[in-house]
DSSP file (Angstrom, degrees, kcal/mol; ACC not computed):
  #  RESIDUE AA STRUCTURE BP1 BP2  ACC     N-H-->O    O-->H-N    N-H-->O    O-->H-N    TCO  KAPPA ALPHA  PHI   PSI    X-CA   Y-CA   Z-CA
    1    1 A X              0   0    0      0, 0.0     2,-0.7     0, 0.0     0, 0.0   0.000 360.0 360.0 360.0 146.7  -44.7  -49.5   41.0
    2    2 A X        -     0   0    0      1,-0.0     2,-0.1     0, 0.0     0, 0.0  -0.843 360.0-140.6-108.6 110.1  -42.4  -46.8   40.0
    3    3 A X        -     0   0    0     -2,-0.7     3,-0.1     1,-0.1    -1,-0.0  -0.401  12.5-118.8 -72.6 139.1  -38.9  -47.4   39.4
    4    4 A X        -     0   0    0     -2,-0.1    -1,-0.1     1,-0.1     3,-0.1  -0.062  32.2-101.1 -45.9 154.9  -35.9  -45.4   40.2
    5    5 A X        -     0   0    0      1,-0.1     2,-0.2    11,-0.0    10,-0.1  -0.618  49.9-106.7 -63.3 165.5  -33.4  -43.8   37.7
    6    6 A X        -     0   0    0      8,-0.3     2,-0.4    -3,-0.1    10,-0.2  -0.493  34.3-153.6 -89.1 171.7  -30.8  -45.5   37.5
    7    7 A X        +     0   0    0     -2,-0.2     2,-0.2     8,-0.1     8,-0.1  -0.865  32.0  61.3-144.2-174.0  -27.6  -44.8   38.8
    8    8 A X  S    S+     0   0    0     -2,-0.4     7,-0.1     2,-0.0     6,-0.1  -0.785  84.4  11.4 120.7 170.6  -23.6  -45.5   38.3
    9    9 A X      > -     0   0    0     -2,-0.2     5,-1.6     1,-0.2     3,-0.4  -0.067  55.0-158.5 -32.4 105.4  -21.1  -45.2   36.4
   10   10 A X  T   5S+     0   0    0      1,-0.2     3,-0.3     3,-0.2    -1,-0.2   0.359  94.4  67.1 -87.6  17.5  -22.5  -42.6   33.3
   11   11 A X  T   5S+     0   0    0      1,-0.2     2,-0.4     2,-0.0    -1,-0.2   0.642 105.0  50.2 -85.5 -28.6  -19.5  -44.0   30.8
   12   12 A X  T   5S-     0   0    0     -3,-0.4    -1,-0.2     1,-0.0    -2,-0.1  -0.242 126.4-105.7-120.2  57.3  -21.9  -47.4   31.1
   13   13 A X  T   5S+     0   0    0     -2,-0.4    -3,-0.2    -3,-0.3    -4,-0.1   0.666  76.3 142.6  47.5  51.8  -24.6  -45.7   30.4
   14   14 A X  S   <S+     0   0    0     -5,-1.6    -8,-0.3     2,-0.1    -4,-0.2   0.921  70.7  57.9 -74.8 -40.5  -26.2  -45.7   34.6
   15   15 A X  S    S-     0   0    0      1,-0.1     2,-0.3    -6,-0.1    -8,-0.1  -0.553  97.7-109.2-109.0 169.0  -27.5  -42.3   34.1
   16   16 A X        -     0   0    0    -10,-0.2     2,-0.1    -2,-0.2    -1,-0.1  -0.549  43.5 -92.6 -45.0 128.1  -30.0  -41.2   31.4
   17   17 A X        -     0   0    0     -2,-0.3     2,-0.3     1,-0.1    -1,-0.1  -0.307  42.8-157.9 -71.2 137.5  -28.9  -39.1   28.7
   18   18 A X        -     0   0    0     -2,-0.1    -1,-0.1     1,-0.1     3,-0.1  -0.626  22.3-101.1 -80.3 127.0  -29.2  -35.4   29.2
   19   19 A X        -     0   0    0     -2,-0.3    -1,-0.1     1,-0.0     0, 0.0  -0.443  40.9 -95.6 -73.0-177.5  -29.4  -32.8   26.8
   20   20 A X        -     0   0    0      2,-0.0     2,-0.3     1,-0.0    -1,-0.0   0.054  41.6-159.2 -54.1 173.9  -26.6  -30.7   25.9
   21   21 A X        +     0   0    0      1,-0.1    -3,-0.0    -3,-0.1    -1,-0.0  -0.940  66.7  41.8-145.1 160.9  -26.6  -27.2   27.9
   22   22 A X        +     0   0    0      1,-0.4    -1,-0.1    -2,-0.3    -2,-0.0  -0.127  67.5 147.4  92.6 -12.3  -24.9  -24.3   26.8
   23   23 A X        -     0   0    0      1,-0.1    -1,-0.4     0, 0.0     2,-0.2  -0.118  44.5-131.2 -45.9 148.1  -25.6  -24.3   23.2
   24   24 A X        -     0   0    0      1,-0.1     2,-0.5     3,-0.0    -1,-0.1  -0.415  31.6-114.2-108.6 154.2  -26.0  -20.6   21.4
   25   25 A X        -     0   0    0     -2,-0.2     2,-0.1     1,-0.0    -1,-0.1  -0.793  39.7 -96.8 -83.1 137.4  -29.2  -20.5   19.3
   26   26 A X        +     0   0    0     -2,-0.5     2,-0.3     2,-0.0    -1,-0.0  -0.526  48.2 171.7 -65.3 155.1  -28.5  -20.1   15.3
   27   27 A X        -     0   0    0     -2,-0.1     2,-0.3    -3,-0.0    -3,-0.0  -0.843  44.0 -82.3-147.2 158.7  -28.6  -16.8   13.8
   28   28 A X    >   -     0   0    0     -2,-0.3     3,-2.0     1,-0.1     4,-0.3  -0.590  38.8-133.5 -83.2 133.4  -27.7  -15.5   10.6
   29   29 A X  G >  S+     0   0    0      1,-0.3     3,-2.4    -2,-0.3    -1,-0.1   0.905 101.6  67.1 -43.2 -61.5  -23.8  -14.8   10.2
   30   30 A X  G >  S+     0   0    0      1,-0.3     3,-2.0     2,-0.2    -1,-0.3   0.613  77.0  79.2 -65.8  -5.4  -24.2  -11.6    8.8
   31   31 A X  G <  S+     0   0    0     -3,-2.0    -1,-0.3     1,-0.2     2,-0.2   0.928  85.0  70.4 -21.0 -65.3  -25.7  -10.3   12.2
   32   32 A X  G <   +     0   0    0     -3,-2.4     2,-1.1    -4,-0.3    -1,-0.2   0.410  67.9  96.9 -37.9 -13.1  -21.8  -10.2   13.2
   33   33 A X  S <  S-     0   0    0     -3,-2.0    -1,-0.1    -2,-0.2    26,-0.1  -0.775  82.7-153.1 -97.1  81.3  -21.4   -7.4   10.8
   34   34 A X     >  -     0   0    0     -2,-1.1     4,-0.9     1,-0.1    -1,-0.1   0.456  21.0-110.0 -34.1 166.3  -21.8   -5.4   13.8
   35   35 A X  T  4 S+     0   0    0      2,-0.2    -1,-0.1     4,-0.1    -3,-0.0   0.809 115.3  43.7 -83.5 -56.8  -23.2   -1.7   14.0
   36   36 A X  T >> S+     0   0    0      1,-0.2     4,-2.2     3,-0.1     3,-1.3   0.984 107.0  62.2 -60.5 -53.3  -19.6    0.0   14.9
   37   37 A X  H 3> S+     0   0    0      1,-0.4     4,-1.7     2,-0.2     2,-0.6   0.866 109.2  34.7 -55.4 -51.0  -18.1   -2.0   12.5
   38   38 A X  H 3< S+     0   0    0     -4,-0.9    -1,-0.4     2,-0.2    -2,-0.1  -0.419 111.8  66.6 -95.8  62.6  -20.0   -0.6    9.5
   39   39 A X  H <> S+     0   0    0     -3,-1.3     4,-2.0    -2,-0.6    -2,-0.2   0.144 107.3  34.4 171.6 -71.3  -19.9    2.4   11.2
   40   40 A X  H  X S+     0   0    0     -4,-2.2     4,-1.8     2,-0.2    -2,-0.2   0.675 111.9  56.3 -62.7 -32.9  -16.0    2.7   10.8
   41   41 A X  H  X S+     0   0    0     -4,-1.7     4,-0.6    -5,-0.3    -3,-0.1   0.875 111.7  45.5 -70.4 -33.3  -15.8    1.2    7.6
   42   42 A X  H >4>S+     0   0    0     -5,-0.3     5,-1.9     2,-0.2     3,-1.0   0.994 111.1  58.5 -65.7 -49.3  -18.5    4.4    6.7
   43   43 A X  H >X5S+     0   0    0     -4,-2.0     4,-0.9     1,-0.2     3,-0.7   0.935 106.5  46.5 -15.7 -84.9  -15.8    6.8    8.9
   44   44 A X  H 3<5S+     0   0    0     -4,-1.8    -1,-0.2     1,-0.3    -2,-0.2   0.482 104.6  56.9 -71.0  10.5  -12.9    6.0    6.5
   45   45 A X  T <<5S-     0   0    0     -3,-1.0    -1,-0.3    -4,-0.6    -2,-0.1  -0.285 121.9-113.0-115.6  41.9  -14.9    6.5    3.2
   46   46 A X  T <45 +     0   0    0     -3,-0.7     2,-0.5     1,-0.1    -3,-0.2   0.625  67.4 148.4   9.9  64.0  -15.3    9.8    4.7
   47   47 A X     << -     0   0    0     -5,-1.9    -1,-0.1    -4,-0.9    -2,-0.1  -0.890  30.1-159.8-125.2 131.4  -18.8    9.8    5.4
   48   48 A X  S    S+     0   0    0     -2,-0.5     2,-0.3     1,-0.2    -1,-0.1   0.989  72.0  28.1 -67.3 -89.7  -20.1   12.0    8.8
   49   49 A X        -     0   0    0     -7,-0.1     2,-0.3    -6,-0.0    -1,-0.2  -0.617  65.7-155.7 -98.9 163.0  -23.4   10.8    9.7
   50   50 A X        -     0   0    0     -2,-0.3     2,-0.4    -3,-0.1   -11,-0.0  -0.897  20.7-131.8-137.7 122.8  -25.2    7.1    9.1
   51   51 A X    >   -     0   0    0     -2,-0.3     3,-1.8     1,-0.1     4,-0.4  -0.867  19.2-119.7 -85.1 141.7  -29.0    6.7    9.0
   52   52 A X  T >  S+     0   0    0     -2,-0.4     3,-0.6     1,-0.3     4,-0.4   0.768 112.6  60.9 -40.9 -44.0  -30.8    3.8   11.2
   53   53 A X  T 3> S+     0   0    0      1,-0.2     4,-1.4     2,-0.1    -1,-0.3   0.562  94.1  65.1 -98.4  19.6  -32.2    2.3    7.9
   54   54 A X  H <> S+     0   0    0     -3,-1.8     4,-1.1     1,-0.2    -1,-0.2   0.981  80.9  79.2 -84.8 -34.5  -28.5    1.5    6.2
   55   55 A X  H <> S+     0   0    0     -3,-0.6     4,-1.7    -4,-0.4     5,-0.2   0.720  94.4  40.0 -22.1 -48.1  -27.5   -0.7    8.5
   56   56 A X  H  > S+     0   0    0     -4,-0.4     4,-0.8     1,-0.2    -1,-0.2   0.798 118.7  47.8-106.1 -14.8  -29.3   -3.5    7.2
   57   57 A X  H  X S+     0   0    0     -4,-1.4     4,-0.5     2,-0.2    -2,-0.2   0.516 104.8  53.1 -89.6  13.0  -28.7   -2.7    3.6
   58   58 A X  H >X S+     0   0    0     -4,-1.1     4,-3.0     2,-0.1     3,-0.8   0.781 110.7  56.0 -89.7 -50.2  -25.1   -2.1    3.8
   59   59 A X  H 3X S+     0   0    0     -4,-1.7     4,-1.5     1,-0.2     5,-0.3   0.943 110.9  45.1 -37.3 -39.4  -25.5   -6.0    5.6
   60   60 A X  H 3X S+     0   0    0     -4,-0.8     4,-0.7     2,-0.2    -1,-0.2   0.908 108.9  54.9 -78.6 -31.4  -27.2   -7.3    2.3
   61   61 A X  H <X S+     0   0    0     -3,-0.8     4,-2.5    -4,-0.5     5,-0.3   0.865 106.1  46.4 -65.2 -39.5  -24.8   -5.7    0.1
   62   62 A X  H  X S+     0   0    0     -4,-3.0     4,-1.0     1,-0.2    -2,-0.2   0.924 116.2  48.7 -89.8 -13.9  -21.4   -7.3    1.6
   63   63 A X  H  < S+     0   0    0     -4,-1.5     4,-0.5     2,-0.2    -1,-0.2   0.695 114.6  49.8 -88.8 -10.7  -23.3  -11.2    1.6
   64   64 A X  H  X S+     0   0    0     -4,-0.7     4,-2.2    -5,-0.3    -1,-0.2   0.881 111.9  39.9 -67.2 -32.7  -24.3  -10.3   -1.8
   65   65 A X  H  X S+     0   0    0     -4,-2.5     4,-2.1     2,-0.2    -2,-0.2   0.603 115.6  53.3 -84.7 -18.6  -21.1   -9.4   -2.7
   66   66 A X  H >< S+     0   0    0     -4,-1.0     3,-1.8    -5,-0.3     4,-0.3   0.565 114.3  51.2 -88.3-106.8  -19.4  -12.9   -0.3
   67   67 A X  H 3> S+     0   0    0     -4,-0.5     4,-1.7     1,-0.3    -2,-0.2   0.115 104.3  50.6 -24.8 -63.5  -21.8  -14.7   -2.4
   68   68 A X  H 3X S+     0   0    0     -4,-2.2     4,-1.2     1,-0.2    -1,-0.3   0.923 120.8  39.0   2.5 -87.0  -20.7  -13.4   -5.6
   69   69 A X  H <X S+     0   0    0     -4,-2.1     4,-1.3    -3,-1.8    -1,-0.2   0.623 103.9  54.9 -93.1   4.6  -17.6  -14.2   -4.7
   70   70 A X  H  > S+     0   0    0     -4,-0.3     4,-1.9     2,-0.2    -1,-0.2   0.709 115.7  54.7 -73.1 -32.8  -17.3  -17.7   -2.7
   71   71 A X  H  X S+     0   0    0     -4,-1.7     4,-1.0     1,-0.2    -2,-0.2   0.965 105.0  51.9 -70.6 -31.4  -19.4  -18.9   -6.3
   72   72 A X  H  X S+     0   0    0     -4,-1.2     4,-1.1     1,-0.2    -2,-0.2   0.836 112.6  41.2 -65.3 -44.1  -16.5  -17.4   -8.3
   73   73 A X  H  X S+     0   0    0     -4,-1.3     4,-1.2     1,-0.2    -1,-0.2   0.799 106.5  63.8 -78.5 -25.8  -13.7  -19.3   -6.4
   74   74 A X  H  X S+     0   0    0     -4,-1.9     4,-0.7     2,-0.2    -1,-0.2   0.877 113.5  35.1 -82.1 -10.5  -15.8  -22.6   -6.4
   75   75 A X  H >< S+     0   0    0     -4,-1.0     3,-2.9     1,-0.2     2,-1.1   0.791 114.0  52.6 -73.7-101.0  -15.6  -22.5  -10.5
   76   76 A X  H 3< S+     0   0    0     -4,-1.1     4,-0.3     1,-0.2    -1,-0.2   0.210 111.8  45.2 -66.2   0.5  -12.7  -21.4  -10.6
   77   77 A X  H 3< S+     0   0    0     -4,-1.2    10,-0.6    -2,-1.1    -1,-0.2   0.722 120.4  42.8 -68.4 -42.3  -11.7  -24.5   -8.0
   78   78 A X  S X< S+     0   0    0     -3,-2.9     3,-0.6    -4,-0.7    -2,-0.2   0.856 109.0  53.8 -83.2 -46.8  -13.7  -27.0  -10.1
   79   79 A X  T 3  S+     0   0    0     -4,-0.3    -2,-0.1     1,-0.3     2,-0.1   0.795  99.8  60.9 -78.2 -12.9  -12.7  -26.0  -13.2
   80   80 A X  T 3  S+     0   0    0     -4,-0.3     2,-0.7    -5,-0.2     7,-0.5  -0.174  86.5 113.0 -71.8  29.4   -8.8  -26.2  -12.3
   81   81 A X    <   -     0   0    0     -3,-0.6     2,-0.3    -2,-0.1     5,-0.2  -0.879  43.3-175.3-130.8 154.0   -9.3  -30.1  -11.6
   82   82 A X  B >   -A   85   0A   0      3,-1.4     3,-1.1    -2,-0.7    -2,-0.1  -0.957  43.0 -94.7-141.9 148.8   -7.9  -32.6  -13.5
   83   83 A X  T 3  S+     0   0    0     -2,-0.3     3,-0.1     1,-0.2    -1,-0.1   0.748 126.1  40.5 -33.6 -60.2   -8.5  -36.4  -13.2
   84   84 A X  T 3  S+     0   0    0      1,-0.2     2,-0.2    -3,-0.0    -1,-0.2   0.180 122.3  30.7 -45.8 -18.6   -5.5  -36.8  -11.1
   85   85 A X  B <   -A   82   0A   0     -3,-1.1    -3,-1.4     2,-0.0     2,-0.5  -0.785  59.1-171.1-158.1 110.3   -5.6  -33.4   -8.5
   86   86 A X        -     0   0    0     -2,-0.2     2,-0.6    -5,-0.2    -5,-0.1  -0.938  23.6-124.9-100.2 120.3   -8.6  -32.2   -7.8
   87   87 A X        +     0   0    0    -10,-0.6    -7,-0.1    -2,-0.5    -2,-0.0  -0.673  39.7 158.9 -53.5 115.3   -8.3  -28.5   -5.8
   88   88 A X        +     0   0    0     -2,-0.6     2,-0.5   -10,-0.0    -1,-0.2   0.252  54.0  78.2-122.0  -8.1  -10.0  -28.5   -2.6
   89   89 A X        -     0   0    0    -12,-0.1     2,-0.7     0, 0.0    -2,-0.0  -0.818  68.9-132.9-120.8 138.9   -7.7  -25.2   -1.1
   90   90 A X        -     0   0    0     -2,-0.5   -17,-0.0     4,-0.0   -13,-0.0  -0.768  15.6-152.5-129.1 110.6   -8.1  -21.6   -1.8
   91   91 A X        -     0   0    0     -2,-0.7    -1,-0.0     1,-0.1     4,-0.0   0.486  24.0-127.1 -42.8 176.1   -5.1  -19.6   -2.6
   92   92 A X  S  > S+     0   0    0      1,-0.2     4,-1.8    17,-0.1     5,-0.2   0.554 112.4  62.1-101.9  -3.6   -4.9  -15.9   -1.9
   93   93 A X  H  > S+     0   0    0      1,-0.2     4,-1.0     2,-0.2    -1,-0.2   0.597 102.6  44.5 -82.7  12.4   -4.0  -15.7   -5.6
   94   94 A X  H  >>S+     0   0    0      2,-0.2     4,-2.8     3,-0.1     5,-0.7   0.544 109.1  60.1 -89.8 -20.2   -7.3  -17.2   -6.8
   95   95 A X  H  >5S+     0   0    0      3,-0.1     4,-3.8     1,-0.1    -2,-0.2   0.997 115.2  35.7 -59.4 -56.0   -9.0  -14.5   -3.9
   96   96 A X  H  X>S+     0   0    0     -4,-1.8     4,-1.1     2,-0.2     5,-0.5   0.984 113.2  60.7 -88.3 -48.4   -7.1  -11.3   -6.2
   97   97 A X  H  X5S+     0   0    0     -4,-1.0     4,-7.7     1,-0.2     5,-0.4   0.958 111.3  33.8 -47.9 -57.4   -7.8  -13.1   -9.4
   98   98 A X  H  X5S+     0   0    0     -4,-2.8     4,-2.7     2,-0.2     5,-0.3   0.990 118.9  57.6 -58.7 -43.5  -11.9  -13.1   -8.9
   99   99 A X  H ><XS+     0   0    0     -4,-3.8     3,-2.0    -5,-0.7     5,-0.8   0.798 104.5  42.2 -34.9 -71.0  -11.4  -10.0   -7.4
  100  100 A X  H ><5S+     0   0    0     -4,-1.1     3,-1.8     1,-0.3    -1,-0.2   0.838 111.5  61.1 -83.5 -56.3   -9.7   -8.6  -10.5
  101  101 A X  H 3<<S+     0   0    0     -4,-7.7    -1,-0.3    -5,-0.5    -2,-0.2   0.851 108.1  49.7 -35.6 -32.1  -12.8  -10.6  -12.9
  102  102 A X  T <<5S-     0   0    0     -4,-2.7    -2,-0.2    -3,-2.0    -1,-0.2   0.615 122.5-106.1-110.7  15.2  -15.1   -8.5  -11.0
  103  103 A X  T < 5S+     0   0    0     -3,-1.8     2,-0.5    -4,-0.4    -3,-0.2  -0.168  95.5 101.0 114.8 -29.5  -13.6   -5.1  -11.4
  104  104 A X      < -     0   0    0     -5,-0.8     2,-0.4    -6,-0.2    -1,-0.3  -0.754  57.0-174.8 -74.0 113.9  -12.4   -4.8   -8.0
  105  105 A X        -     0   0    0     -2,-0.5     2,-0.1    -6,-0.1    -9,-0.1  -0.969  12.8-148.1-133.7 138.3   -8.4   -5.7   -8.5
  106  106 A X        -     0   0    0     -2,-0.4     2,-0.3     1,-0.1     3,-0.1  -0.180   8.9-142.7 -95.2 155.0   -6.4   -5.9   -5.6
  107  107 A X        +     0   0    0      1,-0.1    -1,-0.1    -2,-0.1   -11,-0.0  -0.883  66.3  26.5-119.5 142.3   -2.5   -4.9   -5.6
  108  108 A X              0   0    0     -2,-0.3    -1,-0.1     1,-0.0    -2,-0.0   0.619 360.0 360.0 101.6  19.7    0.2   -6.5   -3.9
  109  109 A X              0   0    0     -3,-0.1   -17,-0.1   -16,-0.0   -13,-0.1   0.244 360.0 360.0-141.8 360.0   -0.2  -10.2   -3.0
């Protein structure tokens, strides 16, 4: 014989669990680096026209370059620890310092 669900109250567990709904599939982040967006960044480094295949190596360049520097801050995070305060927060002067270790150095902060 074949039983019903149950039913009732679903805080006391009457109904079956369901999955979630509405969830987005993962994708890689740097998708987000949008076409217009490196598009304008190309604009103001005064450059006219953009070929189809730059897009996805101007994307590989800036997560080479976040990578680069997310490693740089996590030494310099670790190595700033002491028995007693360990840094877990990241200043915006440790941002201009790696900057300024990897040639790029930023003014004004």
């Amino acid at each position: 014989m074949i039983t019903p669900p149950p039913t009732g109250n679903p805080l006391t567990g009457g109904f079956p669990a369901l999955p979630r709904r509405g969830r987005k599939p993962i994708r890689d982040n740097i998708l987000g680096v949008s076409r217009q967006s490196i598009r304008r960044l190309a604009r103001r480094g005064g450059i006219a026209r953009i070929n189809i295949d730059i897009y996805q190596g101007v994307r590989q360049v800036i997560k080479d370059r976040l990578e680069l520097l997310i490693s740089q801050l996590v030494e310099l995070l670790e190595s700033g620890n002491t028995p007693d305060h360990e840094r877990t927060i990241v200043d915006s002067r440790d941002v201009v310092y790696v900057l300024s270790r990897l040639g790029t150095p930023m003014y004004g902060f």
